[in-house]
C-alpha positions, 0 to 999 in steps of 0.5 A: 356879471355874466358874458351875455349879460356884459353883451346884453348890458353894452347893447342896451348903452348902444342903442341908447347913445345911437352907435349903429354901428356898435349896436350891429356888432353886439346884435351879431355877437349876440345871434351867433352866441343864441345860435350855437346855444340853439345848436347845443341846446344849453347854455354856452360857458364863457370859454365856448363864448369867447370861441364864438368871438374868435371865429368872428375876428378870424371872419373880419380878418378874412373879410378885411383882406378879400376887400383890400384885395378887391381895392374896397376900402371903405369896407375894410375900414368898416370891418377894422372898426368890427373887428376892434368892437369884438376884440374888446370882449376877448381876454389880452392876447398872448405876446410873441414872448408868451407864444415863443415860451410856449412854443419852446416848452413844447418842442422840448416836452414832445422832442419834436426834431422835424416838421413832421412832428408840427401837429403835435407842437402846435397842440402842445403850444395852445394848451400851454396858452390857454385862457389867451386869445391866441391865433391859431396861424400865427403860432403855426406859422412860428412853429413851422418856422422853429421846427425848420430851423432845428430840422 
């Protein structure tokens, strides 16, 4: 079973239990996914399709922190709910452990000494995770901190 039919599926089993707000998210999954199609004019693989997904949960984190910022908290509890509906469809993420080993092999493998070089690690590193959701911040952040370290 294809990715859109997984969504497809799932958005028919929400409309039929009357989860509203499931059912919003795979519509909204569903529409961005149709649109960046529209964009390039074909079909989407799985791989473009599990980016579309990672740029929703950097949308609801994003979302989250404004409104907990902006004291709504009623809001960032409905995003947090958003945000574990789409996290169910990407693949397991990376763990620290995962991200440190990457991040290591890739400092090794460029013979990066200095922050300068943190470009280089950081593309390195995601290449080395690929097939893993992993947040681009959060491994730039520990390598900025590895690179620091050593420079």
């Amino acid at each position: 079973m294809s990715f859109a039919e997984k969504i497809q599926k799932d958005l028919v089993d929400a409309m039929r239990s009357k989860d509203e707000l499931r059912l919003s998210v795979l519509r909204g999954i569903k529409a961005a996914i149709k649109h960046k199609e529209v964009e390039k004019i074909r079909v989407l693989d799985e791989p473009e399709s599990m980016q579309i997904l990672q740029t929703l949960v950097k949308q609801r984190k994003e979302s989250i922190e404004q409104f907990t910022k902006g004291n709504r908290p009623e809001l960032a509890e409905k995003e947090t709910k958003e945000l574990a509906i789409i996290e169910s469809y990407l693949p397991a993420g990376a763990s620290e452990a995962e991200m440190d080993a990457a991040i290591a092999k890739a400092i090794s493998e460029s013979g990066a000494s200095s922050i300068k070089q943190m470009g280089a690690v950081v593309k390195a590193a995601k290449s080395a995770l690929e097939g893993k959701t992993v947040d681009g911040k959060a491994l730039s952040d520990r390598v900025r901190e590895r690179l620091s370290k050593l420079g």
